[in-house]
C-alpha positions in Angstrom: 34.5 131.7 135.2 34.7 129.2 138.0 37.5 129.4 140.7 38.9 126.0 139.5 39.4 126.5 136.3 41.1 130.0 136.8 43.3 127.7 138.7 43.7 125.1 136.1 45.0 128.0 133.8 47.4 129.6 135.4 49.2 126.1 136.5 49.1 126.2 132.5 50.6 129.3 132.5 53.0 128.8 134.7 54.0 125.5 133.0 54.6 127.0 129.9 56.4 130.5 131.8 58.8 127.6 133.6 59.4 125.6 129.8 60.3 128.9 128.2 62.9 130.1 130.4 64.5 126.6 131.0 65.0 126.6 126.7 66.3 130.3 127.1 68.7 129.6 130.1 70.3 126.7 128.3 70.3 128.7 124.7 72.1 131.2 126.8 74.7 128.9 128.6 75.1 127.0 124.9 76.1 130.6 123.4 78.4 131.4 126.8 79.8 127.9 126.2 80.7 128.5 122.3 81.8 131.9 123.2 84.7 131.2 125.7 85.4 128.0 123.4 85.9 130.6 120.5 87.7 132.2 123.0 90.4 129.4 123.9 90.2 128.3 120.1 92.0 132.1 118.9 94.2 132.1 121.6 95.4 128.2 120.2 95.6 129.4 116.7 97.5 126.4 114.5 100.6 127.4 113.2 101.3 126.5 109.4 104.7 126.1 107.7 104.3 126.1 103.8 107.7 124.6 102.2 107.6 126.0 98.6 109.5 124.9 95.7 110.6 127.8 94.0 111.4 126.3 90.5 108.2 125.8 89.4 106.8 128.3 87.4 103.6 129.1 89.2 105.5 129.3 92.7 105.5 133.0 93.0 102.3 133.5 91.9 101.1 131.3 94.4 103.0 132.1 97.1 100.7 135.7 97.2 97.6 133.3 96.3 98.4 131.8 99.6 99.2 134.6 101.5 95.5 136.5 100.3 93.4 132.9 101.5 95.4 132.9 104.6 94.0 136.7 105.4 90.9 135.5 104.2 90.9 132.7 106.6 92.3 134.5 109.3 95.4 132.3 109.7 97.9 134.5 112.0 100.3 131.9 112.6 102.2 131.5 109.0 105.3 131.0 107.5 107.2 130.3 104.4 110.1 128.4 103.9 111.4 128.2 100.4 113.9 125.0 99.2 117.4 125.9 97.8 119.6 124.0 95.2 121.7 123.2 98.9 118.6 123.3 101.2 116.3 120.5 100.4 112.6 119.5 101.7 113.8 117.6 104.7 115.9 120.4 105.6 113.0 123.1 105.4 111.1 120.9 107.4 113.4 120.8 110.0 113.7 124.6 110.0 109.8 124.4 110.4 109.9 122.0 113.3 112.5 124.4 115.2 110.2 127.4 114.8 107.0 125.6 116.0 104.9 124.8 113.1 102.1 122.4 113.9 101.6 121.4 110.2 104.2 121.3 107.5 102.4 122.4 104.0 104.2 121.0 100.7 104.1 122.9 98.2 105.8 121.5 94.9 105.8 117.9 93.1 106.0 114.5 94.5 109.8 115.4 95.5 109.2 117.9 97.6 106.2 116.5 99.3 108.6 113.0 99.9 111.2 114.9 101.8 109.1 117.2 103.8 106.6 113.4 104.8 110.5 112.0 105.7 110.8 114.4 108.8 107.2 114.7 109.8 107.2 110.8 109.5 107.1 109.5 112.9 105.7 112.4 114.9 102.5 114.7 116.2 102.6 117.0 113.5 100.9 117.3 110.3 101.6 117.1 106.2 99.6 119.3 103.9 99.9 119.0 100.5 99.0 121.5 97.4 100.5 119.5 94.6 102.2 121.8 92.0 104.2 119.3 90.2 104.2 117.1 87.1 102.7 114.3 88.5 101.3 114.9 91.9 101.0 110.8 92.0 100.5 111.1 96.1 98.1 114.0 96.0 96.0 111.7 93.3 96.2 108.9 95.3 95.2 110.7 98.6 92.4 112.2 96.6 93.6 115.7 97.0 92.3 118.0 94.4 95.1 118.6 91.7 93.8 121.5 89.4 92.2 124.3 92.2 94.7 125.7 94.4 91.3 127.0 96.9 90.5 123.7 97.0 93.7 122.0 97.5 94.6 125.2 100.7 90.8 124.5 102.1 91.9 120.2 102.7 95.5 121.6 104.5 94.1 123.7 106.4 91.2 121.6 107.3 90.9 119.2 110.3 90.5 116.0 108.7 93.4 113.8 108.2 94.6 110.3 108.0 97.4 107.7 109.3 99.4 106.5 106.2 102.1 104.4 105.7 105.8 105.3 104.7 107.9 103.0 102.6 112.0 102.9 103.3 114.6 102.1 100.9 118.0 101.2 101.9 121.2 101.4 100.4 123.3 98.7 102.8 126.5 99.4 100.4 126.7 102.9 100.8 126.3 105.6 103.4 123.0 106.8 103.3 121.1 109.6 105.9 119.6 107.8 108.6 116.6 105.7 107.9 117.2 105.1 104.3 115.3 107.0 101.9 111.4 107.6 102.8 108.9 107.2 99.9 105.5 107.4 99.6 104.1 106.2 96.3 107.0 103.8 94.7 110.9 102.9 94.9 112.4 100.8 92.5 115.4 100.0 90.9 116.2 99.0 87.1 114.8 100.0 84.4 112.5 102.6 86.0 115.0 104.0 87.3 116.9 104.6 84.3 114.0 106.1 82.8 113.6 108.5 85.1 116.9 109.2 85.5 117.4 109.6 81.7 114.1 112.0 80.9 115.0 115.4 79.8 113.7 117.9 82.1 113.1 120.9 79.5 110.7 117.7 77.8 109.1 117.3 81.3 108.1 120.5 81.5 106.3 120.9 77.7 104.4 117.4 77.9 104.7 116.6 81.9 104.6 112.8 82.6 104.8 111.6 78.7 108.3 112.9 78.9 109.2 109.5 80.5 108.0 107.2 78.2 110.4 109.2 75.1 113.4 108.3 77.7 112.3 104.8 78.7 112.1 103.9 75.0 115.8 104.9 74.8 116.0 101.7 77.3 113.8 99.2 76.4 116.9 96.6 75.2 119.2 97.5 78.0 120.6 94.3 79.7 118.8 92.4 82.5 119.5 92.6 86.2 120.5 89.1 87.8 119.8 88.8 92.1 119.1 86.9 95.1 115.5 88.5 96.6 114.8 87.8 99.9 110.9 89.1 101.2 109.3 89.0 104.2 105.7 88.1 103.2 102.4 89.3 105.5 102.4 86.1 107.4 105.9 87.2 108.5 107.4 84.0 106.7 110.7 84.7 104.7 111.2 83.5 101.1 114.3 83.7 99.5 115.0 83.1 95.3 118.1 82.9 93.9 119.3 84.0 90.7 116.3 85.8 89.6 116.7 87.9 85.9 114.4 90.6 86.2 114.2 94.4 84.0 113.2 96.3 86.8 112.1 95.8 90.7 109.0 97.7 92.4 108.4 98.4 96.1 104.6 100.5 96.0 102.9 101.9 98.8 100.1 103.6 96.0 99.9 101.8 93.1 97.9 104.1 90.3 99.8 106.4 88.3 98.2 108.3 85.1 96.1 106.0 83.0 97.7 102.9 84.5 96.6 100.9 87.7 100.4 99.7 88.3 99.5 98.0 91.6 95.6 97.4 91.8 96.4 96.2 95.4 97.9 98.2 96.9 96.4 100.2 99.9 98.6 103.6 101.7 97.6 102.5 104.9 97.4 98.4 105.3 101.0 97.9 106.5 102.2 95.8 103.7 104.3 96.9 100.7 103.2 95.6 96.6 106.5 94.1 95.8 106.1 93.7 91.6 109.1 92.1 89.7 108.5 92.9 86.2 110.5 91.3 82.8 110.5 90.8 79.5 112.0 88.6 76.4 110.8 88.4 72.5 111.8 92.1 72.4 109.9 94.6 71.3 107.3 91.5 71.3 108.2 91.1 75.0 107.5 95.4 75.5 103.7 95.1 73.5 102.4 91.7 75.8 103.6 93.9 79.3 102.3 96.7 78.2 98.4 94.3 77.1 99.4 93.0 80.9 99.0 96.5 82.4 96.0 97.4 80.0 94.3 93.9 81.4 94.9 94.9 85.4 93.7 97.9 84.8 90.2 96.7 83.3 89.9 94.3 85.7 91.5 95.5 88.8 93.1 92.8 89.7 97.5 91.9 89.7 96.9 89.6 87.1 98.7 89.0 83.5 96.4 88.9 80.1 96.1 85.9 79.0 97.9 86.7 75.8 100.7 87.3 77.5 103.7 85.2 76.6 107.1 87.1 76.5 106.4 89.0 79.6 106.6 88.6 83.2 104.4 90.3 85.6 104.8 89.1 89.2 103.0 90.7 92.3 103.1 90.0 95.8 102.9 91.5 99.3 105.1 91.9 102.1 106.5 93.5 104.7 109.8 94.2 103.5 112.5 92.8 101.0 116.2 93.0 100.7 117.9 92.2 97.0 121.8 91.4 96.6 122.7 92.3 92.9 125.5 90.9 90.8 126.1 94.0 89.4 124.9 97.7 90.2 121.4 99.3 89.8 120.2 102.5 89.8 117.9 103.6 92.2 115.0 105.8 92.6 112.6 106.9 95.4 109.2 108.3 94.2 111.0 110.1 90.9 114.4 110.9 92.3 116.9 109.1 91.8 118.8 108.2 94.7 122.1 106.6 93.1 123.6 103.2 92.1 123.6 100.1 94.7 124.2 96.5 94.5 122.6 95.4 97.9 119.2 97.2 98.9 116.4 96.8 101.3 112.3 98.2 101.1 110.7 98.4 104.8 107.8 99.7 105.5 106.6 101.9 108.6 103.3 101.6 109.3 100.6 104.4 109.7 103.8 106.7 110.6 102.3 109.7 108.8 99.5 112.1 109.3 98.1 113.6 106.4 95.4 116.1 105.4 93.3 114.4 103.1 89.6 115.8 102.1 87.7 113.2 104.2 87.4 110.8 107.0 86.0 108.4 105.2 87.3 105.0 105.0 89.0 103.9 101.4 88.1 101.7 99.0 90.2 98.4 99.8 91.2 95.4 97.0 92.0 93.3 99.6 95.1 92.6 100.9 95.9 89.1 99.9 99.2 88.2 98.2 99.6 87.2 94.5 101.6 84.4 94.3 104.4 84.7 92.7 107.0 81.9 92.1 110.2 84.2 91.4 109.3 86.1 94.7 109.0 83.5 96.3 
């Protein structure tokens, strides 16, 4: 073989001799690179706080359920915290935050999950969810899987999360705790409340959220609420009506609850509260035309009234907060608890205060954020 190409080859050879061990020196610095990061990421192990409810039934179960996924998962930094009868979600929390824990896991109904988001509203730190309760109405919402407990531990203890927004209600006649009461899915005050207020828990627990609509039947004639409602609308613009007759009042942060799209609007992290003012006349007439308006916005997805409607009143709008002066008291709830009896009131809302472990990063699905006009809230 001639000289030259003898020389040809082994430049060849030498090429492909240099190629090789430049792909194996960086393999090798990549897998020294992962290593110390794996390194550094077991010494920074996350700490986890579950706040359990103890009065559902499946909490002690699950409490070992939890316990054998943490193993599983090699979780080292755990605790558990269970709520008292004296000792309520927000307390827990703050227990939680004194020893250290990085991400607050609620464990119970929409209750406990409120009062644990109240103290973690506002900071660094992190809100889990596995939703044990009867209607989980935030977890749904967030898209946080309901029925599988793996599935539900697997988003907490994930890494994805999302900014949300935190709705306030205030009681300006009474002493409250400081920052009014935090909700996440819906205050209100009338008739709603009553219902809730009036629903027999042992029913609750044999036929979960169709418990409410025995007790709100129990109030469907009870006598109007009369007011001055003054709202703050997105342009920042302040409308005030007088003398407005009204069943119930509605501040919404999510607006879809079982079967029923109660605020097609309205968007957990836009800023805005759906303010919905909702009456009726005609009775029970009045009762079957609101209940053909919420059948009709949720077919179309949209805060609009059937067109059938004519003894019911249906009135949606957005804002950024709205205060309501009573002539006579009304009972108050925050996301299912009731929260007592008040004649002057105020809805704020804090934007993106919350962090939350949801199952993707995704971007929502938005309605818009327009306002529906509304001459009473107006």
């Amino acid at each position: 073989m001639p000289t030259t190409a003898l020389i040809v080859i082994a430049c060849i050879a030498a090429v492909i001799v240099l190629i090789v061990a430049t792909v194996l020196g960086v393999r090798a610095y990549r897998r020294h690179r992962m290593t110390r990061a794996l390194a550094r990421r077991g010494k920074d192990q996350v700490h986890y706080a579950f706040i359990i409810n103890p009065s559902k039934p499946q909490a002690a179960g699950l409490r070992e359920h939890i316990e054998g996924f943490c193993r599983h998962k090699k979780l080292t930094q755990v605790e558990f915290i269970d709520t008292q009868l004296d000792k309520d979600g927000r307390e827990c929390a703050l227990e939680a935050l004194d020893h250290g824990a990085d991400v607050l896991i609620a464990v119970g109904g929409d209750g406990t999950v409120r009062t644990v988001a109240s103290v973690v509203s506002g900071t660094r730190h992190t809100l889990g969810i596995i939703p044990i309760g009867t209607g989980n109405l935030f977890a749904r919402n967030m898209g946080i899987p309901i029925d599988d407990v793996d599935a539900a531990l697997t988003v907490a203890t994930s890494h994805g999360s999302r900014q949300v927004d935190m709705g306030r209600l205030s009681l300006l006649d009474q002493p409250q705790e400081e920052n009014g009461h935090a909700f996440l899915i819906i205050a209100g005050i009338g008739f709603d409340a009553l219902m809730i207020g009036d629903t027999d828990p042992q029913l609750k627990k044999n036929i979960s959220w169709l418990a409410y609509f025995v007790s709100g039947f129990r109030h469907l004639f009870s006598p109007k609420y009369r007011g001055t409602i003054t709202l703050t609308g997105t342009d920042g613009e302040i409308h005030s009506s007088t003398s407005v007759a009204f069943r119930t009042f509605l501040a919404g942060n999510c607006g879809q609850i079982p079967m029923v799209s109660l605020m097609p609007e309205a968007t957990y992290d836009d800023g805005l509260l759906d303010f919905e003012l909702i009456d009726t006349s005609g009775g029970i007439i009045g009762w079957a035309n609101l209940f053909g308006d919420m059948v009709h916005q949720t077919m179309t997805g949209k805060p609009s009234q059937s067109p059938l409607s004519t003894n019911s009143t249906l009135d949606q709008i957005q804002g950024i907060s709205a205060e309501i002066t009573l002539e006579r008291k009304a009972l108050a709830q925050v996301d299912g608890d009731i929260v007592g009896e008040t004649k002057h009131l105020r809805f704020d809302v804090e934007h993106q205060a919350l962090r939350v472990r949801v199952p993707q990063l995704g971007e929502p699905g938005s309605a818009g954020i327009g306002a529906s006009s509304s001459s009473a809230l107006r």
